[in-house]
C-alpha positions, 0 to 999 in steps of 0.5 A: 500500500506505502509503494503505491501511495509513493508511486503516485506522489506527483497526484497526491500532491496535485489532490492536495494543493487542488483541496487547498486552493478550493478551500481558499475560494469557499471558506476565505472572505477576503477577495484577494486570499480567494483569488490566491486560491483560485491561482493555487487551484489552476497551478494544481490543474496544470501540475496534473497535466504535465504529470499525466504527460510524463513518458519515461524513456521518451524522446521528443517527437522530431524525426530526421531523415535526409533527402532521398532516403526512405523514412523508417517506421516510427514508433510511437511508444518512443515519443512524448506527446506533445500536446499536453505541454503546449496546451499548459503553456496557452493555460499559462498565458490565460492564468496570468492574464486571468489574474491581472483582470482580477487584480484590476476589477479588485482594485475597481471594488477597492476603491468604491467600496474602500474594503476587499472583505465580502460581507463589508461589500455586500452591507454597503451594496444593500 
């Protein structure tokens, strides 16, 4: 039982920084400490995604042939796919651009509300 819980330590790491993040964005009233959470979250969701990828003994999927010869049968279990690193990277791209909107509708709350607290904003709304 310990080799398998060891074997797989990269998700269990993945399931706790998700349980983390998520409980930040539930029970936190403050708007920052929930966008942390929320950028706790995303990062776990792109680590599981890289480590789903993760091909031992792979290589990456380039293969060279000079012009004239016949290219050989390639095998595909030598191969990382690559679609997973490319979609984290676009991940990232939005994950940051997320958090600067965020950070900027927060600073927009900050100043007509003058507080980042939930239960303050929502008083001074009503």
């Amino acid at each position: 039982m310990v080799e398998y819980v060891m074997g797989f330590y990269n998700y269990w790491i993945c399931v706790v920084l998700l349980m983390i993040g998520f409980y930040a964005m539930i029970s936190k009233k403050n708007l920052i400490k929930k966008l942390i959470g929320l950028h706790i979250f995303q990062t776990a969701v792109m680590l599981f995604f890289i480590s789903t990828s993760v091909k031992r003994g792979a290589t990456v999927p380039v293969a060279f042939h000079r012009q004239g010869e016949l290219l050989q049968a390639i095998e595909v279990q030598q191969f990382m796919n690559p679609l997973p690193h490319v979609l984290i990277l676009t991940a990232i791209v939005v994950m940051i651009s997320t958090t600067g909107v965020a950070l900027a509708v927060l600073l927009l709350i900050y100043r007509r509300y003058k507080s980042l607290e939930e239960n303050e904003i929502l008083r001074s709304i009503r």
